[in-house]
LOLUM-218308 format. One line per field, with one value per atom (N, C-alpha, C, O): atom name; x, y, z. Coordinates in steps of 0.02 Angstrom, whole numbers, always signed. Each point is the difference from the previous one (the first is absolute). Layout:
! LOLUM-218308
atom = [CA, ...];
u = [X, ...];
v = [Y, ...];
w = [Z, ...];
//
This chain:
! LOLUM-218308
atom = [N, CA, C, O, N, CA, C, O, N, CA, C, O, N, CA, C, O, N, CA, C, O, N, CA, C, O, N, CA, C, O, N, CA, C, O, N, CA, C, O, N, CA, C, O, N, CA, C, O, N, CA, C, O, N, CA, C, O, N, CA, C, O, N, CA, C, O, N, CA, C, O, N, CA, C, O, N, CA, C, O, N, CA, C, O, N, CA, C, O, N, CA, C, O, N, CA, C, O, N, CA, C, O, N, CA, C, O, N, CA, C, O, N, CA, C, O, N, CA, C, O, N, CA, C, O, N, CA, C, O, N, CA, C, O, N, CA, C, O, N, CA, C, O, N, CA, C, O, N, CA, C, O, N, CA, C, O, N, CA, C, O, N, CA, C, O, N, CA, C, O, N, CA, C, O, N, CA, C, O, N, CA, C, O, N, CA, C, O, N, CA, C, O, N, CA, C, O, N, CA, C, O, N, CA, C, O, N, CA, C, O, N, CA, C, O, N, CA, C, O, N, CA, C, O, N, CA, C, O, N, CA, C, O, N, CA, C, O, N, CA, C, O, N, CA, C, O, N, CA, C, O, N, CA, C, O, N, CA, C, O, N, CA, C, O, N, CA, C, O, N, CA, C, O, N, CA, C, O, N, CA, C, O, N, CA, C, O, N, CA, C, O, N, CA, C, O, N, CA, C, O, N, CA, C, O, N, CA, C, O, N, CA, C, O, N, CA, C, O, N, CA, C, O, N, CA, C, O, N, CA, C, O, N, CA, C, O, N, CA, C, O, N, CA, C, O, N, CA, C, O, N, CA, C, O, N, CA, C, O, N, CA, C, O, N, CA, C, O, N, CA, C, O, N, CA, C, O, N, CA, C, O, N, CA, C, O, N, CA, C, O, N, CA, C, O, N, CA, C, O, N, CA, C, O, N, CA, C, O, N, CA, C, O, N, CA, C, O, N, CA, C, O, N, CA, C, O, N, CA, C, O, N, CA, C, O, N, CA, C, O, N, CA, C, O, N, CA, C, O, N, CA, C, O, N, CA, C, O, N, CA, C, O, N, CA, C, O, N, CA, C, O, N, CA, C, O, N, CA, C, O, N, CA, C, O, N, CA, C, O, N, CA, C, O, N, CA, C, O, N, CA, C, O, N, CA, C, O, N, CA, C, O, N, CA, C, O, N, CA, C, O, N, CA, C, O, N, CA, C, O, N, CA, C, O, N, CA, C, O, N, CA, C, O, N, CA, C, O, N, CA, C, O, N, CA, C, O, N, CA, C, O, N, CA, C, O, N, CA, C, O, N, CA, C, O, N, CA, C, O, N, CA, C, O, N, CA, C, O, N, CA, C, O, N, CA, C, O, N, CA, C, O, N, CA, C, O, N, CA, C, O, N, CA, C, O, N, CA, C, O, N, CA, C, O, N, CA, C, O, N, CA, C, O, N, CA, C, O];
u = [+611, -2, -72, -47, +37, -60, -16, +41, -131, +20, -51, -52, +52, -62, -69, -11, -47, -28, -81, +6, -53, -66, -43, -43, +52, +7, -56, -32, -5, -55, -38, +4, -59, -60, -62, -53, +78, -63, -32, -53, +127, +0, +12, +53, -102, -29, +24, -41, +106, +7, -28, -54, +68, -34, +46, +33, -29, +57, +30, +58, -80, +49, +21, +45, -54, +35, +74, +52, -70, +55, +47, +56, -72, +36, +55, +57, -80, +37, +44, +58, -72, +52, +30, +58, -63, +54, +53, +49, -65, +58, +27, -32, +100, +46, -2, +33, -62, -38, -60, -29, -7, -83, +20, -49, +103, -14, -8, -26, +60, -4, -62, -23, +8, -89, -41, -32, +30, -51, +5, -45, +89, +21, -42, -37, +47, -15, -82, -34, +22, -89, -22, -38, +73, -54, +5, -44, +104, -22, -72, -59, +87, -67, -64, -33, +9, -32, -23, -56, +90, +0, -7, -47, +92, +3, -80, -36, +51, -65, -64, +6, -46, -61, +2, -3, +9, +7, +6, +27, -69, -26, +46, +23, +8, +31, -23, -51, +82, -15, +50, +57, -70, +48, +2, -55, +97, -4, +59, +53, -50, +54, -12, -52, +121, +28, +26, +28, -46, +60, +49, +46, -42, +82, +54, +41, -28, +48, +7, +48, -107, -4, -35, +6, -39, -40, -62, -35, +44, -54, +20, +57, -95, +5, -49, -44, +57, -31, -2, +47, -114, -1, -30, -49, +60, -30, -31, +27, -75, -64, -29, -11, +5, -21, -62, +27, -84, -45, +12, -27, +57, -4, +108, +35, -17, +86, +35, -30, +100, +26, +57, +57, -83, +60, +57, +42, -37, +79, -42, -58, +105, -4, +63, +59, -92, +64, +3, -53, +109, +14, +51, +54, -77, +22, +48, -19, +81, +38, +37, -4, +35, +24, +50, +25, -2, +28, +17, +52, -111, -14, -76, -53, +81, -70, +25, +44, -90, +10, -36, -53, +57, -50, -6, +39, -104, -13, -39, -57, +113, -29, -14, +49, -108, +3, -5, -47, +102, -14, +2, +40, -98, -27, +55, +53, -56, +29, +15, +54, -122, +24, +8, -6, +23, -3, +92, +38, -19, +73, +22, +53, -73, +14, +17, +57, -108, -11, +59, +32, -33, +43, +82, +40, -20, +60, -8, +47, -76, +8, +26, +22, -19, -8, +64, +31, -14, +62, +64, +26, -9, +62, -8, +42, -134, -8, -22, -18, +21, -21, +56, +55, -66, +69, +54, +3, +31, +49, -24, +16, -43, -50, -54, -12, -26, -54, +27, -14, +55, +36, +36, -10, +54, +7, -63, -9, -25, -77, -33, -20, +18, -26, +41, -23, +86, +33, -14, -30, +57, +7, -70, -3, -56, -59, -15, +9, -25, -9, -69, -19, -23, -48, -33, +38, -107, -34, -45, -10, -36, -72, -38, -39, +42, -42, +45, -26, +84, +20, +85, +31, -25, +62, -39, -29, +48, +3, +37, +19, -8, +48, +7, -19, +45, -7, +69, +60, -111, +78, -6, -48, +95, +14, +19, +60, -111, +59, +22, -35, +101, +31, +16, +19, -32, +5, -59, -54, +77, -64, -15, -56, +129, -13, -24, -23, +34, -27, -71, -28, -21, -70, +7, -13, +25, -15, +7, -28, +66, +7, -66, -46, +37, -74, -57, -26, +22, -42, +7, -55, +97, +20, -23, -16, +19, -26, -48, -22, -21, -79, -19, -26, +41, -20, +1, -43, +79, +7, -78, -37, +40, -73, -45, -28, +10, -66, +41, +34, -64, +6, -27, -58, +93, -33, -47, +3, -50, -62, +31, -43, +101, +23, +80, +5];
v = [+78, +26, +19, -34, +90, +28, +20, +26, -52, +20, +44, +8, +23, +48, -37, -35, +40, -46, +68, +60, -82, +31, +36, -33, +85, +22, +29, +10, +13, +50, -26, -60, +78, -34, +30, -27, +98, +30, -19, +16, -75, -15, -66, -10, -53, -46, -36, -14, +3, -54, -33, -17, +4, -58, -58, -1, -51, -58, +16, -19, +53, +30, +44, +19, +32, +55, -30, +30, -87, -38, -31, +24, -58, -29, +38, -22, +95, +60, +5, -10, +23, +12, -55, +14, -59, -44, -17, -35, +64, +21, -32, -46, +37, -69, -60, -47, +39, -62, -20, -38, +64, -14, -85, -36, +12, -53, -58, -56, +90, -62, +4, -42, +112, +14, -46, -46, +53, -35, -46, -9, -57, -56, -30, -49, +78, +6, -22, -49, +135, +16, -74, -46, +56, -65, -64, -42, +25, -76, +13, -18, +52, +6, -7, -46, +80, +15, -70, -17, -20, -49, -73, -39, +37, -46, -5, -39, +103, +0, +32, +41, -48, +35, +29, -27, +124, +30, +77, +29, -14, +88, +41, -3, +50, +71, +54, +33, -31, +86, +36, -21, +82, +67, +24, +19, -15, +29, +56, -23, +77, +50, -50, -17, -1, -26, +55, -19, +114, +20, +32, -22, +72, +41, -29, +20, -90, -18, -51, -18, +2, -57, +13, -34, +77, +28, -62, -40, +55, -43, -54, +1, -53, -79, -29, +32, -87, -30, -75, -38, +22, -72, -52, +22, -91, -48, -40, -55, +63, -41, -69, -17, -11, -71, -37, -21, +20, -19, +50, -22, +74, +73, +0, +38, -109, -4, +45, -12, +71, -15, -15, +8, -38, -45, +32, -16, +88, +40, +75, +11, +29, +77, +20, -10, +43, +34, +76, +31, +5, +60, +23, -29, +88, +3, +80, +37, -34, +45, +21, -34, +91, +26, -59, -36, +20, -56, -83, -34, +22, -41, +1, +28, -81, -32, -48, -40, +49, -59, -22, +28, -110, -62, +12, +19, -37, -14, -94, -23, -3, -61, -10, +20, -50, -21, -47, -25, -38, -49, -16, +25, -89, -9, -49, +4, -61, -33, -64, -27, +9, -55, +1, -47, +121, +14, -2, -31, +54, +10, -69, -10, -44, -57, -24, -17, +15, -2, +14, -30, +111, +21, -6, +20, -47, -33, -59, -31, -3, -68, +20, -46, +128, +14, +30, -4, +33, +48, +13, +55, -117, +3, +2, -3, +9, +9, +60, +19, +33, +88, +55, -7, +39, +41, +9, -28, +67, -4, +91, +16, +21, +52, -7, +26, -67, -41, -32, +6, -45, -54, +55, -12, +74, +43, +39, +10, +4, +22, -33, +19, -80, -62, -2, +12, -31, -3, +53, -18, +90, +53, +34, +54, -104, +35, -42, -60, +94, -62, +0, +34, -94, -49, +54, +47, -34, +37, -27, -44, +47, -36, -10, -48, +99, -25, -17, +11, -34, -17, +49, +31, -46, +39, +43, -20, +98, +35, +17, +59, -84, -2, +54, -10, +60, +59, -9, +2, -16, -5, +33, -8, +37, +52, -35, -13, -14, -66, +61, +49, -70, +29, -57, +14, -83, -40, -33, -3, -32, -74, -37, -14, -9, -43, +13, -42, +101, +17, -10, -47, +84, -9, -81, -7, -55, -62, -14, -47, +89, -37, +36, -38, +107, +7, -70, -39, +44, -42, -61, -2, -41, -59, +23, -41, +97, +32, -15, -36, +67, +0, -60, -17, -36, -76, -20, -26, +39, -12, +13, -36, +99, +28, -37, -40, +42, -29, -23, +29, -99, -54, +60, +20, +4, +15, -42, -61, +105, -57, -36, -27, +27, -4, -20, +5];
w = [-252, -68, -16, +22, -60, -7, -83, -38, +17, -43, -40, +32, -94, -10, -1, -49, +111, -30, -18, +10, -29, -2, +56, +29, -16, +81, -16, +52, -110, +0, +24, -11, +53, +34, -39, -12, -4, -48, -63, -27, +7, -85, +19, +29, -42, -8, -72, -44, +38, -99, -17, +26, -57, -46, +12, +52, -101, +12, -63, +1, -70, -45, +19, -37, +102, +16, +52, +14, -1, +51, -62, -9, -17, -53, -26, +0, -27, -3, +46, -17, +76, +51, -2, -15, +20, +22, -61, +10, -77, -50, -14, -25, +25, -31, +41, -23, +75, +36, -15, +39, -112, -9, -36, -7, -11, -29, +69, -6, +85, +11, +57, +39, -53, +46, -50, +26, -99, -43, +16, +42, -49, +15, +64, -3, +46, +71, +2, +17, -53, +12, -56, +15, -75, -55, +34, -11, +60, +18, +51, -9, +58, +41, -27, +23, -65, -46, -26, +16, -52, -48, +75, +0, +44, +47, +76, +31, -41, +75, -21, -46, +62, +38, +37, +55, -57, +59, -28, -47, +103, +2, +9, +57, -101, +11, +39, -7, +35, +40, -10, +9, -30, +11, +70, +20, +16, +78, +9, -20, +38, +44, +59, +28, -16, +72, +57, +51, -69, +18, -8, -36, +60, -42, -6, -41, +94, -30, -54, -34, +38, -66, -60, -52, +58, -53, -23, +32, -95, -29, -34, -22, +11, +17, -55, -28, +18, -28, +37, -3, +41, +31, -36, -30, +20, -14, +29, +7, +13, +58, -33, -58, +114, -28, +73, +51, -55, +59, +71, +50, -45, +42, +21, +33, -78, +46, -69, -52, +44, -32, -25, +23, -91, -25, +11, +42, -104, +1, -8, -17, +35, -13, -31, +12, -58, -55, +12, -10, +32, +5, -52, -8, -29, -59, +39, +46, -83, +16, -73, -51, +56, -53, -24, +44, -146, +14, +30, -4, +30, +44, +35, -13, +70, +33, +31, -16, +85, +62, +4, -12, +34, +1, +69, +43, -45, +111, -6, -10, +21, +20, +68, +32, +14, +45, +9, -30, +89, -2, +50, +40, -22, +70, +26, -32, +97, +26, -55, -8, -32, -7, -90, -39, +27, -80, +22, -38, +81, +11, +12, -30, +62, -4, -76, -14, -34, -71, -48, -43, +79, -47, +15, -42, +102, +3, -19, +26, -53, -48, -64, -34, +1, -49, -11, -52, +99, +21, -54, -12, -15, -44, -70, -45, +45, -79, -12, -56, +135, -21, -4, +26, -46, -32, +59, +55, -77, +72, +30, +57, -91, +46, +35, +55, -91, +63, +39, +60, -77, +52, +60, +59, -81, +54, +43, +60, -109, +41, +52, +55, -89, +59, +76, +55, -71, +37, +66, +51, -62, +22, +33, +30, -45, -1, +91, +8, +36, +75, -35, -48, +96, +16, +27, +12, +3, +43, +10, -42, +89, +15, -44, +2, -61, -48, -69, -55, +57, -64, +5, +43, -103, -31, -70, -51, +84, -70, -63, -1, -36, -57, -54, -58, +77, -49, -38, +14, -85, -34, -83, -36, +24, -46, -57, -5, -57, -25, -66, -16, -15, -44, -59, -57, +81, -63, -21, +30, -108, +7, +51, +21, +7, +46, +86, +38, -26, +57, -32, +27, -93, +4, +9, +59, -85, +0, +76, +27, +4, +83, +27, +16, -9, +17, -17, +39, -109, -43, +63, +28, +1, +20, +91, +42, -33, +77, +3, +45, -110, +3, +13, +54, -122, +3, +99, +35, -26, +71, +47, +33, -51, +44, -26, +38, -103, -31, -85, -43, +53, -77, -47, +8, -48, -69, -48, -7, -25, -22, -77, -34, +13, -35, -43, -61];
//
């Protein structure tokens, strides 16, 4: 499944120009961005990944990062990465994350460096299962 995402490489947004795009999903991008925000310590970058991914928004924390938000028409995909022993973690957690993460997880294999978790959330509770991913990688200061 594919979806409209920010393909211009010439045109550089803003994060109110993403917000925009992502349209009747900006309540649960806000959500998303203010905990980060409010919970961590950690550097934004705007990056083009790419024609096929377009442009990004990453959350860096000591050079690792936390999440990348790809904003698409209507929407937006989370890029969690999680290492060997964040995936350990987060199957302790398993039956308290939505049942789309819980399919994401699942469906996602193991690779040498982790499991990539691209997940498209459409509810509250998918953002609170991210929210509960992150905790995983790194304790929130808060």
């Amino acid at each position: 499944m594919s979806y409209e995402r920010m393909l211009n490489k010439e045109c550089k947004p803003t994060e109110a120009e993403m917000l925009k795009w992502v349209g009747k999903r900006a309540p649960l991008w806000s959500d998303l961005t203010e905990y980060l925000a409010s919970h961590y310590d950690l550097l934004t970058k705007i990056d083009f990944g790419g024609k096929k991914y377009g442009w990004s928004i990453g959350y860096r924390k000591s050079g690792r990062t936390l999440i990348g938000l790809f904003p698409e028409r209507d929407g937006f995909t989370a890029l969690v990465i999680l290492g060997k022993k964040e995936v350990v973690k987060t199957e302790t957690i398993f039956d308290k994350l939505s049942k789309k993460v819980q399919k994401v997880f699942r469906e996602t294999d193991q690779s040498h460096d982790g499991r990539w978790l691209w997940i498209r959330p459409s509810t509250k509770k998918d953002i609170e299962s991210i929210k509960m991913l992150l905790s995983a990688k790194r304790r929130p200061k808060c």
